[in-house]
gemmi code that builds the backbone of each chain (N, CA, C; Angstrom):
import gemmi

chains = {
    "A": [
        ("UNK", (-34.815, 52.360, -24.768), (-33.463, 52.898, -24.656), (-33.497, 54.419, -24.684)),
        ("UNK", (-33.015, 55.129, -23.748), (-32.660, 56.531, -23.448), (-31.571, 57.432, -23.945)),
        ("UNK", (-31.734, 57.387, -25.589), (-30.247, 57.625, -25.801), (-30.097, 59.370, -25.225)),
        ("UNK", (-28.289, 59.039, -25.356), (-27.858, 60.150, -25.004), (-28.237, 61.533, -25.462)),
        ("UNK", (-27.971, 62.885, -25.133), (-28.463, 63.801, -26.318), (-27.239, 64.184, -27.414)),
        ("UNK", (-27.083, 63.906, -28.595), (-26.290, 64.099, -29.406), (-26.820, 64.743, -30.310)),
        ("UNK", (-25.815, 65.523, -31.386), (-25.624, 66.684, -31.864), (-26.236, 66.041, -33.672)),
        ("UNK", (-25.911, 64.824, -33.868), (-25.653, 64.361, -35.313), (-26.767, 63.418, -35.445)),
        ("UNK", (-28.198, 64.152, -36.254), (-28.957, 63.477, -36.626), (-28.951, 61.723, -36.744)),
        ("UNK", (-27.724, 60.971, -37.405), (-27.786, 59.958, -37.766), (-27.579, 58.889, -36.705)),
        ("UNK", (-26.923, 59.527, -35.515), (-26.236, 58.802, -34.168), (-28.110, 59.192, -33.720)),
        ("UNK", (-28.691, 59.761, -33.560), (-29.780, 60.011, -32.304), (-30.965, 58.849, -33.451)),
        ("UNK", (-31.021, 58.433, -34.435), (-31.670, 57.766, -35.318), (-31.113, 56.344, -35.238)),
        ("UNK", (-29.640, 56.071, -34.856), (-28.935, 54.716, -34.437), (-29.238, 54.146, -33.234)),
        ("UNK", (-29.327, 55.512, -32.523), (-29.493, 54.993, -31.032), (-31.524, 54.643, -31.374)),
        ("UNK", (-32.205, 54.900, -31.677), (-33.004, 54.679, -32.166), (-33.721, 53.441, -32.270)),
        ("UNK", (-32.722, 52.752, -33.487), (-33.274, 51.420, -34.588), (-33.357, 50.580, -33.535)),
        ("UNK", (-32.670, 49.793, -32.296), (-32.559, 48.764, -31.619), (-34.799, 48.824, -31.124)),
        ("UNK", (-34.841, 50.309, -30.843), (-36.597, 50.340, -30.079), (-37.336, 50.009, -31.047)),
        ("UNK", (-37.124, 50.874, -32.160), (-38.561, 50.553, -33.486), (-38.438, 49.236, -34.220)),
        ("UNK", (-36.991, 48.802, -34.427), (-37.539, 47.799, -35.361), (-37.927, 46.422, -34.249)),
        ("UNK", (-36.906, 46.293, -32.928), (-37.579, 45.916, -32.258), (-39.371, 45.403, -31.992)),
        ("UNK", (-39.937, 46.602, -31.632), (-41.123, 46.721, -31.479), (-41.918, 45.811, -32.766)),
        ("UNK", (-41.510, 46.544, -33.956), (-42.215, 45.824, -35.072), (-41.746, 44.250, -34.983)),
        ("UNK", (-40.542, 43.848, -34.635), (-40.549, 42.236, -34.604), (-41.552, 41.962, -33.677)),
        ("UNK", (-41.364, 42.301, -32.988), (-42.619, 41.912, -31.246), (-43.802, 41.773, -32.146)),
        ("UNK", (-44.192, 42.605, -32.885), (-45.823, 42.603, -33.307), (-46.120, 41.672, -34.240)),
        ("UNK", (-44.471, 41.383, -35.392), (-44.632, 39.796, -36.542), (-45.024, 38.757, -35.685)),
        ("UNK", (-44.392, 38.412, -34.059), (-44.257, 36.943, -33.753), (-45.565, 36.675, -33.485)),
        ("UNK", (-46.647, 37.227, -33.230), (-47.941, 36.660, -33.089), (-48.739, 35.909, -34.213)),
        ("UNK", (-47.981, 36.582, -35.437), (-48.541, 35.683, -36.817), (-47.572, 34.655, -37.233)),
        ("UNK", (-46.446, 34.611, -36.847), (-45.750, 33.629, -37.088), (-45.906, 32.618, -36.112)),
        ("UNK", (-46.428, 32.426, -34.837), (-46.792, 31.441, -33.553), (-48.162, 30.657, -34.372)),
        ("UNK", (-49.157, 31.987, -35.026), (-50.048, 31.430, -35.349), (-50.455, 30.504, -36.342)),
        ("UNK", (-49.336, 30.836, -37.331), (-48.947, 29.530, -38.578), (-48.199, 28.253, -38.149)),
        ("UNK", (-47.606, 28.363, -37.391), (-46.965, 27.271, -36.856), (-48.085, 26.747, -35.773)),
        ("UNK", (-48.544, 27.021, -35.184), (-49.663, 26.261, -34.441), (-50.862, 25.253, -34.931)),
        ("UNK", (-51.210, 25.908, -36.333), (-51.670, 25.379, -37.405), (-51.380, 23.685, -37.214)),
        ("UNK", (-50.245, 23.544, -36.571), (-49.534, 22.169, -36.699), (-50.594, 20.923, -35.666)),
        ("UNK", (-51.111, 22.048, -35.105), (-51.888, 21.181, -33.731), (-53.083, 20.306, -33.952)),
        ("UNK", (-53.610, 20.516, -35.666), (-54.556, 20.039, -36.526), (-54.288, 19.147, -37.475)),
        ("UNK", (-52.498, 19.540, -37.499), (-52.114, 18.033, -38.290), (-50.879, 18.519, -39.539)),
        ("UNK", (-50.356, 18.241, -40.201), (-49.663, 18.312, -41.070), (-50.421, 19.123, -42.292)),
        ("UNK", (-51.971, 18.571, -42.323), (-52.291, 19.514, -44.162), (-52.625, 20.822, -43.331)),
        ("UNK", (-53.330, 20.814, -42.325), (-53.440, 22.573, -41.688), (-52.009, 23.090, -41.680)),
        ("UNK", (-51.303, 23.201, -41.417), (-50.111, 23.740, -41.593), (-49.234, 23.840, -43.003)),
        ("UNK", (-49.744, 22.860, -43.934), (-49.628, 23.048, -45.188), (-50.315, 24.053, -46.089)),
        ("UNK", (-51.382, 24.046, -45.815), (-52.705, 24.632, -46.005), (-52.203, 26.349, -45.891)),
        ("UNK", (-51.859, 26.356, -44.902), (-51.334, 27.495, -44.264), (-50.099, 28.101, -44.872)),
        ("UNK", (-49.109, 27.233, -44.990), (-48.221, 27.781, -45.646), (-48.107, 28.079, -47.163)),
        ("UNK", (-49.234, 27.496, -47.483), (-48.908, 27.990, -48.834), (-49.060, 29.606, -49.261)),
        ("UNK", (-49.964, 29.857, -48.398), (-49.898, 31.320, -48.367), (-48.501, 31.971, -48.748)),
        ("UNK", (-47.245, 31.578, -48.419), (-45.814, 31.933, -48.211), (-45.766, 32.463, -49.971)),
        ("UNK", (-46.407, 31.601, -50.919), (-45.750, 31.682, -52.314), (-46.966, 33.242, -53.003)),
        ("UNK", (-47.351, 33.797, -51.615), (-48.426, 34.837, -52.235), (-47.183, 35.998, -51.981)),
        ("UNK", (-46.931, 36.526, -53.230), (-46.118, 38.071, -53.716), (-46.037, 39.032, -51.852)),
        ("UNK", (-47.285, 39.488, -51.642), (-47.338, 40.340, -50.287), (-46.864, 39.532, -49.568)),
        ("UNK", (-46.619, 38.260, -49.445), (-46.374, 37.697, -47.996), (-44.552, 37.839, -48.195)),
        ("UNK", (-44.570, 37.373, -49.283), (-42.984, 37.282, -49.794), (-42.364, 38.671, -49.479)),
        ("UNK", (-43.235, 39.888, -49.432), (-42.282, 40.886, -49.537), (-42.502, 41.450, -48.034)),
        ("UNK", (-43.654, 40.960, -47.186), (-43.546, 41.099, -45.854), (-42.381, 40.262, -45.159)),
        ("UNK", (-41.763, 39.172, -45.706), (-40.983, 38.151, -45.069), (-39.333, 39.138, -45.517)),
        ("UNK", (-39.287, 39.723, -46.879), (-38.268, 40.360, -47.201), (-37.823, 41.632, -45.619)),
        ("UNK", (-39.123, 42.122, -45.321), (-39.397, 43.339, -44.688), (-38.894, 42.976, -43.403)),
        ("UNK", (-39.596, 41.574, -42.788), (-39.171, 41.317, -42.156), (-37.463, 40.730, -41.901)),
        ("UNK", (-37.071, 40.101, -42.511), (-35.385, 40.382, -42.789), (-34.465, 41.287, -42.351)),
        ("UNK", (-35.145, 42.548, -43.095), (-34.460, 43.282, -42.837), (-34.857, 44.262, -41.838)),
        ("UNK", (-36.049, 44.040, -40.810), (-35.931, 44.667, -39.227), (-35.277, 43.764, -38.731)),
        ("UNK", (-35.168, 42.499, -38.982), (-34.180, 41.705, -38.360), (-32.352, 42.284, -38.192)),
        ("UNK", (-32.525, 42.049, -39.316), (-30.880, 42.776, -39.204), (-31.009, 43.882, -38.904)),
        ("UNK", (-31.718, 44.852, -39.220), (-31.478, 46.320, -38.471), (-31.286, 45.938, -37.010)),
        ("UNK", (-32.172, 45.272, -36.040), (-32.150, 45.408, -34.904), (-31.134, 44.578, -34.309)),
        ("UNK", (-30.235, 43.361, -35.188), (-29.140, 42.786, -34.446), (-28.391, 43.763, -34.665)),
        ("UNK", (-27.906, 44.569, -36.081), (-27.545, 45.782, -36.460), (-27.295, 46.691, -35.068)),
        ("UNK", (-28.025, 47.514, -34.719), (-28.433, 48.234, -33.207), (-27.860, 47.778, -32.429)),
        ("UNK", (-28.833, 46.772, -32.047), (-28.144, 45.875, -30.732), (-26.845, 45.533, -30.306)),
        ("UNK", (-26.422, 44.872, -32.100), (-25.003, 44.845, -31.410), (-23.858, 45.857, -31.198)),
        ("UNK", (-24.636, 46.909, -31.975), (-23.836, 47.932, -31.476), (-23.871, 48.844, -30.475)),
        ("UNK", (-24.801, 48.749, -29.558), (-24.980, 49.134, -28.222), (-24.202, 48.430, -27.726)),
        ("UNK", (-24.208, 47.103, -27.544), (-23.370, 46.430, -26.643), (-21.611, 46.512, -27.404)),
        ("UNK", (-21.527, 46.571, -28.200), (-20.097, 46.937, -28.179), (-19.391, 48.322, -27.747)),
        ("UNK", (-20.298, 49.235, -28.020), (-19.972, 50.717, -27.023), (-20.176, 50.216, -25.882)),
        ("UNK", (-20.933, 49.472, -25.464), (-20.898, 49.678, -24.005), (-19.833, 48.819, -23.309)),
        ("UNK", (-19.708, 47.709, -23.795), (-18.685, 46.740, -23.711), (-17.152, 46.707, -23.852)),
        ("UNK", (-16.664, 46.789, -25.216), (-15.886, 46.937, -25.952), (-14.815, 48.064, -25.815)),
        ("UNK", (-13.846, 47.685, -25.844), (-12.919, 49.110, -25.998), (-12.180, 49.447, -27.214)),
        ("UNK", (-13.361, 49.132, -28.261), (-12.818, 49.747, -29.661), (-13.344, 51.401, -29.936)),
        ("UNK", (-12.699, 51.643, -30.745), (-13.187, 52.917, -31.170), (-14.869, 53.210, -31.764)),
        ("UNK", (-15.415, 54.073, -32.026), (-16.731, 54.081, -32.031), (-16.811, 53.357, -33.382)),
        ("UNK", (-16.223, 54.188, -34.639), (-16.131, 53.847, -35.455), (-16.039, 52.529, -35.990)),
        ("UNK", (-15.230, 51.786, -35.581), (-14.915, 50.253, -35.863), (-16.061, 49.740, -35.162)),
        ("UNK", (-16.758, 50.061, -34.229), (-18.040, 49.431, -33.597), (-19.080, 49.395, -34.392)),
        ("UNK", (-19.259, 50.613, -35.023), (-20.699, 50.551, -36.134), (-20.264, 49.794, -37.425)),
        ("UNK", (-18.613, 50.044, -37.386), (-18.626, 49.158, -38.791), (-18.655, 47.329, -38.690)),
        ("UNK", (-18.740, 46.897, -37.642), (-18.312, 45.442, -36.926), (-19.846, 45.247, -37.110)),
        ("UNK", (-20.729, 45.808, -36.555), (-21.744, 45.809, -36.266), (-22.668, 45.302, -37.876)),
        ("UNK", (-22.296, 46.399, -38.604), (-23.015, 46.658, -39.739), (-22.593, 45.280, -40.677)),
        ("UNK", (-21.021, 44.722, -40.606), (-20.802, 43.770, -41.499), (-21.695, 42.619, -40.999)),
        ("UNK", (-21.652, 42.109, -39.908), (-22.988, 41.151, -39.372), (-24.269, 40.892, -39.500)),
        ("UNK", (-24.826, 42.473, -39.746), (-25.877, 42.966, -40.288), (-26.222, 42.407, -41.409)),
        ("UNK", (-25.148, 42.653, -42.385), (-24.724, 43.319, -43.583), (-25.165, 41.635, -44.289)),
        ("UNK", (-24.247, 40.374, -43.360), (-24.213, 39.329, -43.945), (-25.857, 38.446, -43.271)),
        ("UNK", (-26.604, 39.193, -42.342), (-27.706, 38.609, -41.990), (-28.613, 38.903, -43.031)),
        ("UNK", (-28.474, 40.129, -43.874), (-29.389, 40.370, -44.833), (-29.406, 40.071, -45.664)),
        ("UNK", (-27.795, 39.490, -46.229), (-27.473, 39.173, -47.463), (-28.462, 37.407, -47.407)),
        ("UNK", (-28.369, 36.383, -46.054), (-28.567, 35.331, -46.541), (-29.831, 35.620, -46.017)),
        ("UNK", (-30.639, 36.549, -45.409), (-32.342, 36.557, -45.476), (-32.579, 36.723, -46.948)),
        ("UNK", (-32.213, 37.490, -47.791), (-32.901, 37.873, -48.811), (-32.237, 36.867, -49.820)),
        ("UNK", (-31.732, 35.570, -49.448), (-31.239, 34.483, -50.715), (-32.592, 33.561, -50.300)),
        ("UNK", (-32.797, 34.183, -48.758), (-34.093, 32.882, -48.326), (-35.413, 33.630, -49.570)),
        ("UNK", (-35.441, 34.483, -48.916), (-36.450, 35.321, -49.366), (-36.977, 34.828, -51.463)),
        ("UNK", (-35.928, 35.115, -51.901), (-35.974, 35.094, -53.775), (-35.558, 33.831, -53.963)),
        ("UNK", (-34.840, 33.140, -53.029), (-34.523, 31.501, -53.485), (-35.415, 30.636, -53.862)),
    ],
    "B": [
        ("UNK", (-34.427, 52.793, -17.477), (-34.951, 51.082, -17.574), (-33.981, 51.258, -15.825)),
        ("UNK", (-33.777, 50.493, -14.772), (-33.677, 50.371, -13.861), (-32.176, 49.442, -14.103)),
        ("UNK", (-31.545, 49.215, -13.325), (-30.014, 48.535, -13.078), (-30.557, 46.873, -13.640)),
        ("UNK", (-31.609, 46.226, -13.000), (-31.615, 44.775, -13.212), (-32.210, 44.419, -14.539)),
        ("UNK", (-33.265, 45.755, -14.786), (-33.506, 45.735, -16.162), (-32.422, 45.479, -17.331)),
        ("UNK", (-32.129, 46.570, -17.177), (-30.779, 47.143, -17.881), (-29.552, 45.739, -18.009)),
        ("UNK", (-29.285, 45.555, -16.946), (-28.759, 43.833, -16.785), (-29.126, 42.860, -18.013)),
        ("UNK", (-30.811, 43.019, -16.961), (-31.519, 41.646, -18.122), (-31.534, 40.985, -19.368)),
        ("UNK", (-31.468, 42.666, -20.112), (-31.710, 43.184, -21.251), (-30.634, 42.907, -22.068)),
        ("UNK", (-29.256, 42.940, -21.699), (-28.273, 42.815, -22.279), (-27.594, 41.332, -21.881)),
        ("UNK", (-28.608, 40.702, -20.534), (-28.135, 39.433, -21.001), (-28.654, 38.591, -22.102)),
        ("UNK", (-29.950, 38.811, -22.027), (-31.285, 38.160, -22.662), (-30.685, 38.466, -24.378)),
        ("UNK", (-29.871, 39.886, -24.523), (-29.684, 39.899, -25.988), (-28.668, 39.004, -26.230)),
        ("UNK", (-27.536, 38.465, -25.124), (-26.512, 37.896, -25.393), (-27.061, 36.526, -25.846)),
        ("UNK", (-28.054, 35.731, -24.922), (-28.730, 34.444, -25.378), (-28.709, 34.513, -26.831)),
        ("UNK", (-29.890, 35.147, -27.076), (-30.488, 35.461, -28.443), (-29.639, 35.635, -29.588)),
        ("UNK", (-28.726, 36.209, -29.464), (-27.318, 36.429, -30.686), (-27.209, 35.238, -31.751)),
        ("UNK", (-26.522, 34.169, -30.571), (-26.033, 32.819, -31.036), (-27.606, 32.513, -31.441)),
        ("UNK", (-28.673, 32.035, -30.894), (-30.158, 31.636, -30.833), (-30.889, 31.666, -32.512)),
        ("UNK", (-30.389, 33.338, -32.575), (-31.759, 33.990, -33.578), (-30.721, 33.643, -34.957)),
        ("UNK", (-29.184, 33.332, -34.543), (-28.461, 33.271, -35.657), (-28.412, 31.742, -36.588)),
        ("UNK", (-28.858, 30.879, -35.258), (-28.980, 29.203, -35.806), (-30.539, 29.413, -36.188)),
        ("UNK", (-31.286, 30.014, -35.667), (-32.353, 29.799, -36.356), (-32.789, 30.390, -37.753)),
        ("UNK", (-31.830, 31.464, -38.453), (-31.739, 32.112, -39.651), (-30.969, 30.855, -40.497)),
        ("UNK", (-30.041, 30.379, -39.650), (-29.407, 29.371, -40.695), (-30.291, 28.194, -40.881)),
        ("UNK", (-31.468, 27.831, -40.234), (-31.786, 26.906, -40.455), (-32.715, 26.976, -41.336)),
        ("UNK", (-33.555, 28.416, -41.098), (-34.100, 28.692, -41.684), (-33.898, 28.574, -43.676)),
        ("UNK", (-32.882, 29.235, -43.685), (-31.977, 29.131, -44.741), (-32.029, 27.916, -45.236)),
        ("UNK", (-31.520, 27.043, -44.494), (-31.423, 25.290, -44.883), (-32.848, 24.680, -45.377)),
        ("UNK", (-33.781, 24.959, -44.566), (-34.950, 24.388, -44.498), (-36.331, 25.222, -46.250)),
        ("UNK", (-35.354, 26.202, -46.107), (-36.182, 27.365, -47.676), (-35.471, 26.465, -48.844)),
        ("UNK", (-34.081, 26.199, -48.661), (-33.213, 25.680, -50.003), (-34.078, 24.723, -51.025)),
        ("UNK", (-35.013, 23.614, -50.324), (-35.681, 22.488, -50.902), (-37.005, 22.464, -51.272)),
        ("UNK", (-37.285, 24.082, -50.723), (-38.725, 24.477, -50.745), (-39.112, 24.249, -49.392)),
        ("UNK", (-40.082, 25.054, -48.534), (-40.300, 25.372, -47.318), (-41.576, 24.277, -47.237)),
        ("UNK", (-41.538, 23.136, -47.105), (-42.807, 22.034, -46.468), (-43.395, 22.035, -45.361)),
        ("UNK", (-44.718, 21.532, -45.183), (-45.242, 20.951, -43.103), (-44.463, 19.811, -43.510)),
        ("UNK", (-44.119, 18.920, -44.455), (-43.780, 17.927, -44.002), (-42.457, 18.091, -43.648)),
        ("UNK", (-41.558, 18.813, -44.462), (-39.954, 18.966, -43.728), (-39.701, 19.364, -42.646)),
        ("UNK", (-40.828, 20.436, -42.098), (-40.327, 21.012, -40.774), (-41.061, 20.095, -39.899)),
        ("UNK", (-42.294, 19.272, -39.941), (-42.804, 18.286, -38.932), (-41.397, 17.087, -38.773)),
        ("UNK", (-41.152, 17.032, -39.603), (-40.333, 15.606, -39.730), (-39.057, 15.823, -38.762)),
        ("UNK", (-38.529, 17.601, -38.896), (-37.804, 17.624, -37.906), (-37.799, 17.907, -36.667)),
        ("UNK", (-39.161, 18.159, -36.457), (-39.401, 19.170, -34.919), (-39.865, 18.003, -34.065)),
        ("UNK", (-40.796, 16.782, -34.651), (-41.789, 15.703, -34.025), (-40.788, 15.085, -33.273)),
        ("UNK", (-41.347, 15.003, -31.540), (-41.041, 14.016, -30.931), (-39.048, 14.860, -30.860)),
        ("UNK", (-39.059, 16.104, -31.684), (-37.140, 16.088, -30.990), (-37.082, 16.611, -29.104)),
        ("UNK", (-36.845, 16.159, -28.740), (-36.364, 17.234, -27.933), (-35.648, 18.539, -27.773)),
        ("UNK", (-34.332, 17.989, -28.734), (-33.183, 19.037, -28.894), (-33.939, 20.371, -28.911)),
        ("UNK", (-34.821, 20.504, -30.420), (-35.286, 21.625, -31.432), (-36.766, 21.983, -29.952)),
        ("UNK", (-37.444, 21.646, -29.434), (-37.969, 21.599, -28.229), (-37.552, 22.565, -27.641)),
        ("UNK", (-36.331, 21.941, -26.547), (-35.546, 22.720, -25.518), (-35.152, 24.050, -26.770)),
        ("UNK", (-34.723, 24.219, -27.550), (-33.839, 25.269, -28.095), (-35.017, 26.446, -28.672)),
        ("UNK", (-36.159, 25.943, -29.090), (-36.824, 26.605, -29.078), (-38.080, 27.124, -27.974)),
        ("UNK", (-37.894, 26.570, -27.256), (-38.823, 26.826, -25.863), (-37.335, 28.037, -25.233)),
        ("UNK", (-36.127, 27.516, -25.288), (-35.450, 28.797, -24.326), (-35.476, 29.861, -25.502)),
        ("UNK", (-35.194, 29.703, -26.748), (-35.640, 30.802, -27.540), (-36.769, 31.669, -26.807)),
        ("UNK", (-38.029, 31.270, -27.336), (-39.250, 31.816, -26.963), (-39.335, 32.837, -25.609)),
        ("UNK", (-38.380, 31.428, -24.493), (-38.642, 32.423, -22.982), (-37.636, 33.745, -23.213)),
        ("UNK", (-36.258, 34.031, -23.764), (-35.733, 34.522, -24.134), (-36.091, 36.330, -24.408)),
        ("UNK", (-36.708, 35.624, -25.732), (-37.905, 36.491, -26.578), (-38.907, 37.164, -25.613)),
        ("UNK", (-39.229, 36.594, -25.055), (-40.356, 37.264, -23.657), (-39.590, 38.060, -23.005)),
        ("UNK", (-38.474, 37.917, -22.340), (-37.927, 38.639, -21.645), (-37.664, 39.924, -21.833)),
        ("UNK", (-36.647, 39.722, -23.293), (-36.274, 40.827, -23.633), (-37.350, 42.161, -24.335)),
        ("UNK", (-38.432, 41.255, -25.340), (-39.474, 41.676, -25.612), (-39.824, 42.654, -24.750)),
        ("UNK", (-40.368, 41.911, -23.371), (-40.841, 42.512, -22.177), (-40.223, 43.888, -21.713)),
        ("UNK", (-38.958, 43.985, -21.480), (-38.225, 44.840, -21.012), (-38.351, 45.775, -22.133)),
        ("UNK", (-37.539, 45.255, -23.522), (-37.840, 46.743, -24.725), (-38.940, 47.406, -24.152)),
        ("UNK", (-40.113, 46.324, -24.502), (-41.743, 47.290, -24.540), (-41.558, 48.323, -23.622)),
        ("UNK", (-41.569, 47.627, -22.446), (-41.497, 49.087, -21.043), (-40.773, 49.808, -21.318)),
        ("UNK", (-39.696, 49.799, -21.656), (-38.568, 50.657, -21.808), (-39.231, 51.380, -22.982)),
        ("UNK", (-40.031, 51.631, -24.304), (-40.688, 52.220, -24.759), (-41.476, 53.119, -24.645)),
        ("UNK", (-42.310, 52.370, -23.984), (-43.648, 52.925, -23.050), (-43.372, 53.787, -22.417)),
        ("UNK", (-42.837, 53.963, -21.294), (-41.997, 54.437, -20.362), (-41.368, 55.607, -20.774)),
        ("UNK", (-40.689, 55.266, -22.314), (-39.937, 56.649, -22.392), (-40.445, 57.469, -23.860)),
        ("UNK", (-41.358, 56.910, -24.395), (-42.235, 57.264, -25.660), (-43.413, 57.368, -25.360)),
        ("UNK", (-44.319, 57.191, -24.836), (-45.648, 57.261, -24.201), (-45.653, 57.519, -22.901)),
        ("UNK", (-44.671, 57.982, -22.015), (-44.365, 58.302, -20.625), (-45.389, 57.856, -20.525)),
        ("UNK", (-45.579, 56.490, -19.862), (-46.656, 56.181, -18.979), (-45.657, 55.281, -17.713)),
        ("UNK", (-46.335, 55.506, -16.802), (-45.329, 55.346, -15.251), (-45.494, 54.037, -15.637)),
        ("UNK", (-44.151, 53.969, -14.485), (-43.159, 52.594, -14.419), (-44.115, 51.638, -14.147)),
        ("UNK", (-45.235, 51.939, -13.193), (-46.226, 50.865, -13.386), (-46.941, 50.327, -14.224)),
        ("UNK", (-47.857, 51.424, -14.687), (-48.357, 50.725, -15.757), (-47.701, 50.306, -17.414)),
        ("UNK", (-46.436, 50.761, -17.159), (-45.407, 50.032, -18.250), (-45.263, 48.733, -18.340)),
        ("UNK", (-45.036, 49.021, -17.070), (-44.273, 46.986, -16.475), (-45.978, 46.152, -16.629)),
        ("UNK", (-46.974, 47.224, -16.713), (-48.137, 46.270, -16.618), (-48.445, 45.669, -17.865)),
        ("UNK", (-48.642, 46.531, -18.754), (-48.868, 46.583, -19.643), (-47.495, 45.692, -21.228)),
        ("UNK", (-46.770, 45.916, -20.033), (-45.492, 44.857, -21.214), (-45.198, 43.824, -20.575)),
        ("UNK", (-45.628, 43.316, -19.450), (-45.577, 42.164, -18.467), (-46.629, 41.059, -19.923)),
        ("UNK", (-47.893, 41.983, -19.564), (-49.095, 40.807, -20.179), (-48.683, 40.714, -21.611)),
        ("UNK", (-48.317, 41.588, -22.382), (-48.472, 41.494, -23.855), (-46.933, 40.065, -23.949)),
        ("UNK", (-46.116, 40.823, -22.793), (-44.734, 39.550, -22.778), (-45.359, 37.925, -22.596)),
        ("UNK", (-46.552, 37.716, -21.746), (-46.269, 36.488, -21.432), (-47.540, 36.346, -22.052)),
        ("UNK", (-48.488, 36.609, -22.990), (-49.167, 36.268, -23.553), (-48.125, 36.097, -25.061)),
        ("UNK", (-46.822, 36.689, -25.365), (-46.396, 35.850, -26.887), (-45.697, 35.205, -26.375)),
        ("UNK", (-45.034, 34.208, -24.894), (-44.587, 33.498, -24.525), (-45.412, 32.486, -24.348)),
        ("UNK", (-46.800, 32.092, -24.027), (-47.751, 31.274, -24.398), (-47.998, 30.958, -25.274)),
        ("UNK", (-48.009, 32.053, -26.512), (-48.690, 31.633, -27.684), (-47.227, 30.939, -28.555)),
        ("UNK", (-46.378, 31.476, -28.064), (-44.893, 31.028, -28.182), (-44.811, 29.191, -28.154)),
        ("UNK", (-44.623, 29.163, -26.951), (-44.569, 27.916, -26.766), (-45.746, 26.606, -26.771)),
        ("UNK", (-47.232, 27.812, -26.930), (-48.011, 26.867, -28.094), (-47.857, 26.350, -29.150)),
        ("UNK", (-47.172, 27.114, -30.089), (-46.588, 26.991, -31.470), (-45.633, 25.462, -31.403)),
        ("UNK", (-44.862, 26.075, -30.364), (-43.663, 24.880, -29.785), (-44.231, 23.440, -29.640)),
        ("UNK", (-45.059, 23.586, -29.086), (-45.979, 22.234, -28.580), (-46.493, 21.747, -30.182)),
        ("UNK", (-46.972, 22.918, -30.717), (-47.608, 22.122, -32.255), (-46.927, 21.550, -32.764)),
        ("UNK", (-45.650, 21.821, -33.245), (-44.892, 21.092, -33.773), (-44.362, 19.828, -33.614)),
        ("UNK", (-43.967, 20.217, -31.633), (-43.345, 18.952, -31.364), (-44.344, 17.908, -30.926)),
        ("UNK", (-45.382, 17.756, -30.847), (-46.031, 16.876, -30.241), (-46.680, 15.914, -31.385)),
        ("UNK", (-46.619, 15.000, -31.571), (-46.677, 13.886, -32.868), (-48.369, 14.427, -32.996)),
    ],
}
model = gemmi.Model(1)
for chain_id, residues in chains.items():
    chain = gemmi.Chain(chain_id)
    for i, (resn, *xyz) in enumerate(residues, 1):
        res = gemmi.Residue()
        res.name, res.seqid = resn, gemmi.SeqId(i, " ")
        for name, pos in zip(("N", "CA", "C"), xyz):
            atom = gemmi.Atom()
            atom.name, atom.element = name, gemmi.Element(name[0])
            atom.pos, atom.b_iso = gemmi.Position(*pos), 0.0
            res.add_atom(atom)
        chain.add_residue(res)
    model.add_chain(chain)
structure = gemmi.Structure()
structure.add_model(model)
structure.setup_entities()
């Protein structure tokens, strides 16, 4: 994405989040294809595998991951509502952010639950 | 990013919205009881539904994947439109393989 040139640090860092956290999801799904494939050996390989999940680092990579998740629906959907939408800017980042807001809230009940 | 890109990109995110949002909830559902192979085999084996929904997921994911990357590349590593599209073509349809390998593990008894 090519953002525009703007004046206010936090808008040229918004226009931003949709590329980086992006990118970093792109680079999780190769380890997450690869635990789930696990399955192709049977039910305990994939068990086997997941138990890894209850190791502290993995737990707080899955937290991490969460929340590039929501950052980037975060972004996303707020590109497409400027571009779309004929609300004010304002109400766009805030529409945006409550969606966000509630994707993170129930990643991180997955996450500590 | 080019007009059909640009298109793509914002259709491919529209898929994904509804997509990435049932799959957080299920996700959700499926953590509540403790995260098993046996809970998630029991539901994926032999479905179709979870199949189809996650195979158009995946192609989805490629697409848009695909397009970000170049669109990265392209404008963070200025490397020409060719070797953008080359270079985010393969990395796209190599996690769309390994994608719908995953897919196959599950669903196939």
């Amino acid at each position: 994405m090519n953002p525009r040139p703007v004046s206010r640090p936090a808008l040229y860092w918004a226009a931003m989040l949709p590329g980086g956290s992006g990118l970093a999801l792109m680079l999780f799904l190769p380890a997450h294809f690869f635990v789930l494939s696990r399955a192709i050996d049977g039910e305990a390989a994939l068990a086997d595998t997941l138990s890894w999940t209850d190791h502290p680092i993995v737990r707080l990579a899955e937290a991490v991951l969460i929340f590039l998740f929501a950052v980037h629906i975060f972004g996303g959907l707020r590109v497409l509502a400027l571009e779309l939408l004929p609300w004010r800017d304002g109400q766009k980042t805030f529409a945006a952010a409550a969606i966000a807001g509630a994707i993170l809230a129930a990643g991180l009940l997955i996450v500590t639950g | 990013m080019t007009g059909r890109a640009y298109a793509l990109q914002r259709l491919s995110a529209l898929v994904l919205i509804p997509l990435a949002l049932i799959h957080l909830g299920l996700t959700l559902y499926a953590f509540h009881d403790g995260l098993t192979a046996a809970e998630i085999l029991s539901r994926t084996r032999g479905s179709m539904f979870w199949g189809l929904f996650y195979s158009l997921f995946i192609l989805a994911i490629g697409l848009h994947g695909t397009i970000g990357l170049q669109t990265i590349l392209r404008e963070s590593l200025k490397l020409s439109r060719k070797a953008a599209g080359m270079a985010a073509g393969i990395a796209g349809l190599l996690l769309i393989i390994a994608g719908l390998y995953a897919v196959a593990a599950v669903l196939l008894p």
